[in-house]
BAMIFI-534033 format. One line per field, with one value per residue: residue number from 1; chain; x, y, z of N, C-alpha, C, O in turn. Coordinates in nm, 4 decimals. Layout:
N
i = NUM,...
ch = A,...
n_c1 = X,...
n_c2 = Y,...
n_c3 = Z,...
ca_c1 = X,...
ca_c2 = Y,...
ca_c3 = Z,...
c_c1 = X,...
c_c2 = Y,...
c_c3 = Z,...
o_c1 = X,...
o_c2 = Y,...
o_c3 = Z,...
***
This chain:
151
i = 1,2,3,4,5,6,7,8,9,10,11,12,13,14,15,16,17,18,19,20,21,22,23,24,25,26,27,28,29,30,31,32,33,34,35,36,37,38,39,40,41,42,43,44,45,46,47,48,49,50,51,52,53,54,55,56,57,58,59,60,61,62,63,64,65,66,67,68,69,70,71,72,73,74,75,76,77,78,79,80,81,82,83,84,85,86,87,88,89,90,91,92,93,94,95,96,97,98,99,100,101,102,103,104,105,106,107,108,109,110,111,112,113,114,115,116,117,118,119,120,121,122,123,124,125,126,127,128,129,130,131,132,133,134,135,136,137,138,139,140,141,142,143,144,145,146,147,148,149,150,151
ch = A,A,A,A,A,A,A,A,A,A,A,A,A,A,A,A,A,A,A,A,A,A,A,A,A,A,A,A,A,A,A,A,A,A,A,A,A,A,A,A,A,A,A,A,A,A,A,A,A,A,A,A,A,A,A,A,A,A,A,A,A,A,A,A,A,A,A,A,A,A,A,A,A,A,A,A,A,A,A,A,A,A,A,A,A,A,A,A,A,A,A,A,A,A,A,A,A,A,A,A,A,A,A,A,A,A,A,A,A,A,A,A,A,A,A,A,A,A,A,A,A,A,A,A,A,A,A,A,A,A,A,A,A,A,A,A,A,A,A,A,A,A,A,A,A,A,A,A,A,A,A
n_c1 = 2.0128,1.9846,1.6827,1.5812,1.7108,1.5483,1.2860,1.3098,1.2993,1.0921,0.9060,0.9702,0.8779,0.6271,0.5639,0.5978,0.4355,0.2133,0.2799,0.2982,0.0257,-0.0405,-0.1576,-0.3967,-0.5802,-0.7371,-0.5792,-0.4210,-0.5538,-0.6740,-0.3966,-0.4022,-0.5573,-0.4523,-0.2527,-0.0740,-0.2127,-0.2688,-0.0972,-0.0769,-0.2920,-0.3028,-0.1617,-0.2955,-0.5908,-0.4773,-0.3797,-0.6197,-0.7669,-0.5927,-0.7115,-0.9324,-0.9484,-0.7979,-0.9578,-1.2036,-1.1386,-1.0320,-1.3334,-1.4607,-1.2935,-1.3504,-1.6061,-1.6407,-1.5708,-1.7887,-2.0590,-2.3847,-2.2536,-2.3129,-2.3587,-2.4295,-2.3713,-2.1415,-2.0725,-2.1526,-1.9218,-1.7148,-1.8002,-1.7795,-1.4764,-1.3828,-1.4683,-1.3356,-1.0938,-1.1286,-1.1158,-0.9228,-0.7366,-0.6644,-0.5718,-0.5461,-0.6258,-0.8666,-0.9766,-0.9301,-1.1460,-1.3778,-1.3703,-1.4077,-1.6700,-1.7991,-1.7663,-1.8814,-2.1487,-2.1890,-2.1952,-1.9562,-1.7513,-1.5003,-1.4084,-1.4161,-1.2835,-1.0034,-1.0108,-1.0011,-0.7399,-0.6046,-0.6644,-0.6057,-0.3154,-0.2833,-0.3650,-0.0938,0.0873,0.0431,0.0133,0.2383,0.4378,0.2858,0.3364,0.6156,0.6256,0.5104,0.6837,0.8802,0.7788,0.7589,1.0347,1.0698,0.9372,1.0473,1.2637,1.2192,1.1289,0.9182,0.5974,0.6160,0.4197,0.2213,0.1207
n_c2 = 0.6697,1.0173,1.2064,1.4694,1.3975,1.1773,1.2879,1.4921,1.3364,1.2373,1.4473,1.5166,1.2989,1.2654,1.5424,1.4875,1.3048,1.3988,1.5634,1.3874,1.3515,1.0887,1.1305,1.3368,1.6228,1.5272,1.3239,1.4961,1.5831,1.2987,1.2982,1.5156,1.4289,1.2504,1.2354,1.2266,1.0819,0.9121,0.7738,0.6178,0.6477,0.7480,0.5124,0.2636,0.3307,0.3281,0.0501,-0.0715,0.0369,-0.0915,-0.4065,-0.3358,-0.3052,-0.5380,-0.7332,-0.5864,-0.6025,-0.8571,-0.9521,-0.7657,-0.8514,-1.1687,-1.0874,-0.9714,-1.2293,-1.3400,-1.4871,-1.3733,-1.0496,-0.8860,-0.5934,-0.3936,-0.5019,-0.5236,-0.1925,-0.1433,-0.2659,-0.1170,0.1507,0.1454,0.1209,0.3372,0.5563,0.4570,0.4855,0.7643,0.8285,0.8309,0.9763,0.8752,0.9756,0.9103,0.6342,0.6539,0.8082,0.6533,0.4802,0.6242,0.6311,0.3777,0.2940,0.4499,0.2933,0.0634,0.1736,0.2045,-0.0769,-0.1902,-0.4613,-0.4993,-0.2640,-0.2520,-0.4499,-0.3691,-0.0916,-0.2410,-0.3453,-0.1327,0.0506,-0.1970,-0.1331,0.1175,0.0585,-0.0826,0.0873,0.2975,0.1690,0.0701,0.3390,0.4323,0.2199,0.2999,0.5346,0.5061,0.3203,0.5134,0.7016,0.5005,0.4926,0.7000,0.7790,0.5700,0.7170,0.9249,1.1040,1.3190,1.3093,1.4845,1.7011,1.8480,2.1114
n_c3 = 2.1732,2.1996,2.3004,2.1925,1.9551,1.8829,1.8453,1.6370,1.4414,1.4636,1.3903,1.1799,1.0084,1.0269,0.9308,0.6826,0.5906,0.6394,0.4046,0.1717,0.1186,0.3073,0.5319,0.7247,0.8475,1.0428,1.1911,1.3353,1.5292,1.6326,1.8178,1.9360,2.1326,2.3019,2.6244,2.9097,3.0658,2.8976,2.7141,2.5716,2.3397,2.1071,1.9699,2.0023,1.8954,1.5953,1.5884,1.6496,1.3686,1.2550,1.2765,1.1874,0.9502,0.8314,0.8764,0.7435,0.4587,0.3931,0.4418,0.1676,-0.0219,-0.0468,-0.0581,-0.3199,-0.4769,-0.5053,-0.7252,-0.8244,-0.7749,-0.4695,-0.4695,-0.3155,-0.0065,-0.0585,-0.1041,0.1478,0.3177,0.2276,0.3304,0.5711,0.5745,0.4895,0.6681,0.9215,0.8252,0.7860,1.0400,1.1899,1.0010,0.7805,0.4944,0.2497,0.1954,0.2765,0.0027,-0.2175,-0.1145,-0.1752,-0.4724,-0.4878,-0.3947,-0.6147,-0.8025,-0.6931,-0.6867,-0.9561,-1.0029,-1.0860,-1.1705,-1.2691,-1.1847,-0.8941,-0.8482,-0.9014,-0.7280,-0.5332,-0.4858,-0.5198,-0.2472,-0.0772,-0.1485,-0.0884,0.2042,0.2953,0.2538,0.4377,0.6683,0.7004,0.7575,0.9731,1.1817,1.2065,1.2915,1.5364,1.6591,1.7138,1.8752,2.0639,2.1599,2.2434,2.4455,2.6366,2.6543,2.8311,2.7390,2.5677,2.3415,2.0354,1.8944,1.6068,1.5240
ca_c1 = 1.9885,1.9199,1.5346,1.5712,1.7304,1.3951,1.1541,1.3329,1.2620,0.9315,0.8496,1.0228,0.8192,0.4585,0.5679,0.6696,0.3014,0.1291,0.2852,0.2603,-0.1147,-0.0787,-0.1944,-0.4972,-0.5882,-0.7694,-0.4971,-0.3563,-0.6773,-0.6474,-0.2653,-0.4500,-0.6602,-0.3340,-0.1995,-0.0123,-0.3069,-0.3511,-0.0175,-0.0898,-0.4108,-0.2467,-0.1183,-0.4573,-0.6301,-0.4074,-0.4353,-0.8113,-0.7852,-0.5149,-0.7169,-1.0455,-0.8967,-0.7452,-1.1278,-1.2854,-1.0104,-1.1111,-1.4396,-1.4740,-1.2477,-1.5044,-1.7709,-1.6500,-1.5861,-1.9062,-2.1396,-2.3481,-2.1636,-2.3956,-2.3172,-2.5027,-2.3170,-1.9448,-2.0679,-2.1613,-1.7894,-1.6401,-1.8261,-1.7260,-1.3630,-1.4156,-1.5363,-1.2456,-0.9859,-1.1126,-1.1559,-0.7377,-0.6914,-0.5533,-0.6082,-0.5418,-0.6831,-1.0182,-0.9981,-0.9448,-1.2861,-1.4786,-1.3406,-1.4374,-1.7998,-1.8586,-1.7789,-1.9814,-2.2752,-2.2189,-2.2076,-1.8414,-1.7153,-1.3487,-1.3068,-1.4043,-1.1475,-0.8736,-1.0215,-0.9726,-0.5804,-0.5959,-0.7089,-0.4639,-0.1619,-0.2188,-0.3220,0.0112,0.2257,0.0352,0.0230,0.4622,0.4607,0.2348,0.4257,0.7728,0.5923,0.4496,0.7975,0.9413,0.7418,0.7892,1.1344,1.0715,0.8449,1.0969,1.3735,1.1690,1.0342,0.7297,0.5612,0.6155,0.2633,0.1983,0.0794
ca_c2 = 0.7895,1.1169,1.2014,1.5148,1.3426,1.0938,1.4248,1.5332,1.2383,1.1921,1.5547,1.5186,1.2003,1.3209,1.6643,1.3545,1.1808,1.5061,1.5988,1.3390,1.2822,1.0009,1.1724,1.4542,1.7169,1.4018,1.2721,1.5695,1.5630,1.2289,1.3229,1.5596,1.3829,1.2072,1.2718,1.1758,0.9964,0.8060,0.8490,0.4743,0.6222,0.7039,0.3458,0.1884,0.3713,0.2996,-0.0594,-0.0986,0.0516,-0.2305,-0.5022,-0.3279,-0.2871,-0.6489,-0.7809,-0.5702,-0.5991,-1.0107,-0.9569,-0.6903,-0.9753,-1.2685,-1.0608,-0.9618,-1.3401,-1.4230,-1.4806,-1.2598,-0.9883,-0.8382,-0.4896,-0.3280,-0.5217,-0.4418,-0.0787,-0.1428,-0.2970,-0.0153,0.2480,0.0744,0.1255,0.4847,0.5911,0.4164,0.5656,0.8956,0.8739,0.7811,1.0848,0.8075,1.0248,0.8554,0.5463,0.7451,0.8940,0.5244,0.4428,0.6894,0.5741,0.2090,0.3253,0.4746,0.1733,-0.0379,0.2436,0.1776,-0.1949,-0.2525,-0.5499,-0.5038,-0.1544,-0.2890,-0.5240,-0.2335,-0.0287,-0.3278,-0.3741,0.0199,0.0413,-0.2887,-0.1007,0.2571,0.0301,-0.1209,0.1833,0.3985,0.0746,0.0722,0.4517,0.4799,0.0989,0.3413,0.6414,0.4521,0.2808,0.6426,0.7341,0.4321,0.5144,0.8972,0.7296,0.5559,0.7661,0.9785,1.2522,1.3880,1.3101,1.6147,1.7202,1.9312,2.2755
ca_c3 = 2.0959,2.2771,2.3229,2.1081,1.7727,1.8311,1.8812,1.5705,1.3939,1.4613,1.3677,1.0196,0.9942,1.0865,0.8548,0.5179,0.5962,0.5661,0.2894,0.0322,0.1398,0.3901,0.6562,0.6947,1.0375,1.1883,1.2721,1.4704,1.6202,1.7292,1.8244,2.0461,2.2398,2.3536,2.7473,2.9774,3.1285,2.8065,2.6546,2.4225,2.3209,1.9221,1.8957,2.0615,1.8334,1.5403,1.5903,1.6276,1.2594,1.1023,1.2985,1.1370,0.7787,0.7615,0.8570,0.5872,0.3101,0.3677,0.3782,0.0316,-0.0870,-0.0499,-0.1320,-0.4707,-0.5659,-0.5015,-0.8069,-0.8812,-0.6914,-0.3975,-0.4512,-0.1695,0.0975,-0.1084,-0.0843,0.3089,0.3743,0.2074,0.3810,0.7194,0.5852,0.4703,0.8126,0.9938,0.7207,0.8349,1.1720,1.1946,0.9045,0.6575,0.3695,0.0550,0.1513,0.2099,-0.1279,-0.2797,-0.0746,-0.2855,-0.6055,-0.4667,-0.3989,-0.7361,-0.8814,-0.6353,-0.7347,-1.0986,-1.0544,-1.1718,-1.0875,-1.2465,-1.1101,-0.7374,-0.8132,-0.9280,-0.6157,-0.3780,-0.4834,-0.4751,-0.1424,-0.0536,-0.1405,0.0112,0.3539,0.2937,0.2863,0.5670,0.8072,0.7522,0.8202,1.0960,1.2289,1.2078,1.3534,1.6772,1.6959,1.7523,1.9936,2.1755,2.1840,2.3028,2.5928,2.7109,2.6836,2.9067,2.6781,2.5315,2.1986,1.9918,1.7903,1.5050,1.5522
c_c1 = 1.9231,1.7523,1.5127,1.5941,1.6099,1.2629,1.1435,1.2878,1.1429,0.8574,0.8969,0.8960,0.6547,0.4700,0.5693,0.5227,0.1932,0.1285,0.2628,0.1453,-0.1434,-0.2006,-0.2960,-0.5217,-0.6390,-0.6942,-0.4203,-0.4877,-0.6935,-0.5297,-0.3183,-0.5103,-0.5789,-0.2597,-0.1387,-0.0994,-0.3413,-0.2376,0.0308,-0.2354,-0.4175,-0.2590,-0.2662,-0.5397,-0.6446,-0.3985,-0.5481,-0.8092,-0.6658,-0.5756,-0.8714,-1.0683,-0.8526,-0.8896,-1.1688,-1.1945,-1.0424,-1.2783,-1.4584,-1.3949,-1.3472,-1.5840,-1.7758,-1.6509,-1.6983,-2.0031,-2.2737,-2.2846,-2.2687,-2.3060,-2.3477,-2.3807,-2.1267,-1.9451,-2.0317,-2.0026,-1.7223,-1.6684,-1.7716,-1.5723,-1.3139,-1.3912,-1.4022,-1.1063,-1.0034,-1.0823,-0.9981,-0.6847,-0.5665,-0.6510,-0.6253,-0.5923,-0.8296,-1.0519,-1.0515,-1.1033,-1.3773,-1.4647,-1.4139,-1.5705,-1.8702,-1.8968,-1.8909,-2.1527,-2.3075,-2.1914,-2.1088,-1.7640,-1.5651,-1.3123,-1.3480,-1.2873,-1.0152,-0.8738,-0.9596,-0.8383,-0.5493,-0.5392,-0.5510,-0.3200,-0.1617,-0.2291,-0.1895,0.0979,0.1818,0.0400,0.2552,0.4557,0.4285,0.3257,0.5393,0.7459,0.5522,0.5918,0.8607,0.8813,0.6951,0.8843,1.1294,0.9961,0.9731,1.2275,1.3223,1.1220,0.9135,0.7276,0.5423,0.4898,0.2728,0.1090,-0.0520
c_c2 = 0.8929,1.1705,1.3175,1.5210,1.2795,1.1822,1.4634,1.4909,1.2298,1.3302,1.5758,1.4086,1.2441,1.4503,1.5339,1.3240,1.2762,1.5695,1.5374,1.2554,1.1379,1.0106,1.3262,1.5224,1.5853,1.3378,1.3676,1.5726,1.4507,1.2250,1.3956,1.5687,1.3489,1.2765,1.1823,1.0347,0.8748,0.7827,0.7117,0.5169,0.6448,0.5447,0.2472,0.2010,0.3621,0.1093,-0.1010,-0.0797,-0.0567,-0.3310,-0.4871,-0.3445,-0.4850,-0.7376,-0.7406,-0.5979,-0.7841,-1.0019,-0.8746,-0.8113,-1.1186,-1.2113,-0.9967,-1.0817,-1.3882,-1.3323,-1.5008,-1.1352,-0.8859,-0.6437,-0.3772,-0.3791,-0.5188,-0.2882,-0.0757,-0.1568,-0.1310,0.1264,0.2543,0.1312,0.3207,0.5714,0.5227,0.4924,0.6969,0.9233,0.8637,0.9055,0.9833,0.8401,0.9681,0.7263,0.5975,0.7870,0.7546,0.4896,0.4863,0.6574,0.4306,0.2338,0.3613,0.3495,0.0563,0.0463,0.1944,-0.0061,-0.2635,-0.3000,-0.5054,-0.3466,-0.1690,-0.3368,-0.4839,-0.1585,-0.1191,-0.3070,-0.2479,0.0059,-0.0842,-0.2105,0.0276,0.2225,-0.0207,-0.0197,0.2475,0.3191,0.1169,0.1909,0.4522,0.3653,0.2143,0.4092,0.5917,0.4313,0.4269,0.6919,0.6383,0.4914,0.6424,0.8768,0.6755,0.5932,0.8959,1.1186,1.2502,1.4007,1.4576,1.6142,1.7995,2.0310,2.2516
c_c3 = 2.1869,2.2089,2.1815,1.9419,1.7292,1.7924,1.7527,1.4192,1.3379,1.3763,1.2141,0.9732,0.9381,0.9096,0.6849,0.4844,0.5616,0.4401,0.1468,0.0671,0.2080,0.4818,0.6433,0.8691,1.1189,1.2585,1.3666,1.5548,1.7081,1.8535,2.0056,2.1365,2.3264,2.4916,2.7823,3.0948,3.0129,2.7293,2.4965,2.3525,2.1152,1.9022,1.9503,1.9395,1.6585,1.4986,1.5686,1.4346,1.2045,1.1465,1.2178,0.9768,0.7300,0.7988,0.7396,0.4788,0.3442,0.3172,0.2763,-0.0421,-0.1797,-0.1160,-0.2805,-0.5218,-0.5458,-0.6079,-0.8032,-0.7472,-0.6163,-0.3362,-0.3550,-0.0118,0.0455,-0.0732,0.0852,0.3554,0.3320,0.2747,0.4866,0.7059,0.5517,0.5662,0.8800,0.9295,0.7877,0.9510,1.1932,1.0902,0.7958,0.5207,0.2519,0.0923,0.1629,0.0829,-0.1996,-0.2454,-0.1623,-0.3999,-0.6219,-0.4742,-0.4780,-0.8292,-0.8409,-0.6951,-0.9057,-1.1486,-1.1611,-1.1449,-1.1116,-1.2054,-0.9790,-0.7352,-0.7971,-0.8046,-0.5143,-0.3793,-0.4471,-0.3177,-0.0375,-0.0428,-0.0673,0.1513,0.3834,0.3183,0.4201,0.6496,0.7993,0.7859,0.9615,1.1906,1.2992,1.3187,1.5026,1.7095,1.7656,1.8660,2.1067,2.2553,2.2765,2.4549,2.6777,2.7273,2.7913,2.8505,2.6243,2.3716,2.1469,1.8254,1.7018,1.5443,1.4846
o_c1 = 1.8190,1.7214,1.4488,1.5457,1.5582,1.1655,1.0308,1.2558,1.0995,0.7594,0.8433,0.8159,0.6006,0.4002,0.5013,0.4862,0.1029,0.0332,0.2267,0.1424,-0.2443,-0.2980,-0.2675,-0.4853,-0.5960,-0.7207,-0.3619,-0.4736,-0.7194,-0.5507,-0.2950,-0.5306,-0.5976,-0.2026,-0.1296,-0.0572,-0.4140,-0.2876,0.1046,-0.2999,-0.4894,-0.3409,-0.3033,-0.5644,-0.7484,-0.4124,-0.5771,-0.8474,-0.6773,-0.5307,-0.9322,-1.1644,-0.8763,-0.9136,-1.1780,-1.2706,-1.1134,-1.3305,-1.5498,-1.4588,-1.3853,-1.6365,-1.8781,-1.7233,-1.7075,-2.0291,-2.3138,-2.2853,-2.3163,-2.2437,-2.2740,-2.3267,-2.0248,-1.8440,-1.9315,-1.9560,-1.6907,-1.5792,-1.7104,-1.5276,-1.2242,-1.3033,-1.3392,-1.0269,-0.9063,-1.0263,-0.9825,-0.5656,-0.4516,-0.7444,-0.7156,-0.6169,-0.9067,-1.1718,-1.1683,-1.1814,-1.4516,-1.5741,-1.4619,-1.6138,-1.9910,-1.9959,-1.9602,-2.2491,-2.4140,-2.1755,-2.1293,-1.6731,-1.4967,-1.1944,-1.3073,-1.1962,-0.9310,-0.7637,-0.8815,-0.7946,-0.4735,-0.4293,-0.4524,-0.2361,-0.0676,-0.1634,-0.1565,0.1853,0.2643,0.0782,0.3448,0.4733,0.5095,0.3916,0.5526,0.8001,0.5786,0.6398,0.8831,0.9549,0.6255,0.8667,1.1978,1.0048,1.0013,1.3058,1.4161,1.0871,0.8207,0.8034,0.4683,0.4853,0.3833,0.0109,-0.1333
o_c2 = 0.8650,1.1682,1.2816,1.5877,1.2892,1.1473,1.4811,1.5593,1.2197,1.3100,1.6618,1.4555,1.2453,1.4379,1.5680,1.3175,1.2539,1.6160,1.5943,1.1327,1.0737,0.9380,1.4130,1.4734,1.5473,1.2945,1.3236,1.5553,1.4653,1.1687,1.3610,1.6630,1.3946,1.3825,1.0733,0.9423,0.7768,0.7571,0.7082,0.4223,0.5925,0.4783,0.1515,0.0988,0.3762,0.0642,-0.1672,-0.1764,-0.0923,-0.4235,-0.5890,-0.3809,-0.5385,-0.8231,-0.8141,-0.6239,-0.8146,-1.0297,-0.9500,-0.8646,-1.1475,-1.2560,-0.9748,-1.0891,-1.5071,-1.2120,-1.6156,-1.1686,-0.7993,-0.5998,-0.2807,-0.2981,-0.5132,-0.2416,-0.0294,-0.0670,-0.0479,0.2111,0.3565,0.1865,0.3911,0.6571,0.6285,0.5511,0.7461,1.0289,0.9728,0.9295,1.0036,0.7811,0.9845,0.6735,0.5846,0.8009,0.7346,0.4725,0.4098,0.6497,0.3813,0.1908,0.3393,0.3170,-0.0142,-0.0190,0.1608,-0.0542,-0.3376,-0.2374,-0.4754,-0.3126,-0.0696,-0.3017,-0.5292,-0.1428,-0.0817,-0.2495,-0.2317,-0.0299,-0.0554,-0.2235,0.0581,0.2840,-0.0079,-0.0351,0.2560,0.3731,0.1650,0.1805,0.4670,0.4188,0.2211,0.3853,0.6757,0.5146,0.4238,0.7250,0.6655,0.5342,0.6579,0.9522,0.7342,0.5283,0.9662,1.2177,1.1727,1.4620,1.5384,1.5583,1.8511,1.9973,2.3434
o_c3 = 2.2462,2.0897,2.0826,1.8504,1.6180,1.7258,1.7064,1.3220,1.2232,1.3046,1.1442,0.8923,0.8275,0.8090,0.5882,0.3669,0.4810,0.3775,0.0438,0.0579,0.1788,0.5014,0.5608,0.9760,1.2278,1.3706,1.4656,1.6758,1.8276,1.9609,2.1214,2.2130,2.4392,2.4657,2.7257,3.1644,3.0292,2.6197,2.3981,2.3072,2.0300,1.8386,1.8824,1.8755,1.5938,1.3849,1.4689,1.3688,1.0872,1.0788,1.1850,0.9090,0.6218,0.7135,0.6413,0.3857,0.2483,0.2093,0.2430,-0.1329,-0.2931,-0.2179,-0.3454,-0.6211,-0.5762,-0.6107,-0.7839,-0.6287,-0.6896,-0.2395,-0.3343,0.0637,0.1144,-0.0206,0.1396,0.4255,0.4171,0.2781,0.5174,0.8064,0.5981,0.5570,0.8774,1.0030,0.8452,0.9803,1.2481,1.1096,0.7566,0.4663,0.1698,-0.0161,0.0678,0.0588,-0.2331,-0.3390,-0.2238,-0.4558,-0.7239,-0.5811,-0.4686,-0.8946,-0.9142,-0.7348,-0.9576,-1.2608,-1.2572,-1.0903,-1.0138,-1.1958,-0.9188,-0.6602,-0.7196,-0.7518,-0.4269,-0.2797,-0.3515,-0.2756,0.0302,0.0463,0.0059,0.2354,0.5012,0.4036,0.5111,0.7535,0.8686,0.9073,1.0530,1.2797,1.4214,1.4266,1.5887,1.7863,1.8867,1.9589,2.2046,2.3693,2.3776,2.5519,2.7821,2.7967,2.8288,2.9146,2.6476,2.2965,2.2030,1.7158,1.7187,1.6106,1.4735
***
């Protein structure tokens, strides 16, 4: 596949993720840290957050079945995931976080539990996007072109 159908691709892609609230400016921000000196530093980056998310999403797990439910350290996990959500600009599962935190504030066990699956399914869809989106700009690497960014 020529470099510019993948460029094309990717830039439809990125434009899809922003639009139906995947994706927020942090992530062109991270986008833009990105060189030629670093040119894995997205997918590095990107990783660290699904190897950080599938830790806490176990542990918030555990620590809701445990009776009585230590709502201080459910808040703590979720903040942890909050803060990592943002720092990557994965929008909507940030949002979910705050929803999760109210509940952990108001000491409610079955809407942690609704938040957690929450939370579960929007890391589920933005990990397959961002998955696709790295894939593409594998491809664009080694077809010998240049990751194309958002303005």
């Amino acid at each position: 596949m020529d470099v510019a159908k993948l460029q094309r691709q990717h830039v439809d892609l990125t434009h899809a993720l922003f639009k139906e609230g995947f994706l927020d400016d942090q992530f062109t921000q991270l986008q833009q840290l990105q060189d030629s000196t670093n040119p894995d530093f997205v997918a590095e980056v990107v990783a660290l957050f699904f190897e950080d998310t599938d830790r806490l999403l176990s542990e918030l797990t555990r620590a809701l079945e445990q009776d009585p439910v230590d709502y201080k350290k459910v808040d703590a996990y979720v903040h942890q995931f909050k803060g990592s959500s943002s720092s990557i600009g994965a929008h909507r599962v940030k949002v979910v976080c705050i929803t999760f935190r109210t509940c952990c504030d108001e000491g409610n066990r079955q809407g942690c539990w609704q938040a957690l699956q929450q939370v579960k399914h929007e890391f589920i869809l933005i990990k397959s996007r961002l998955e696709v989106l790295l894939q593409l700009e594998q491809q664009i690497l080694a077809a010998g072109g240049e990751i194309p960014f958002m303005e």
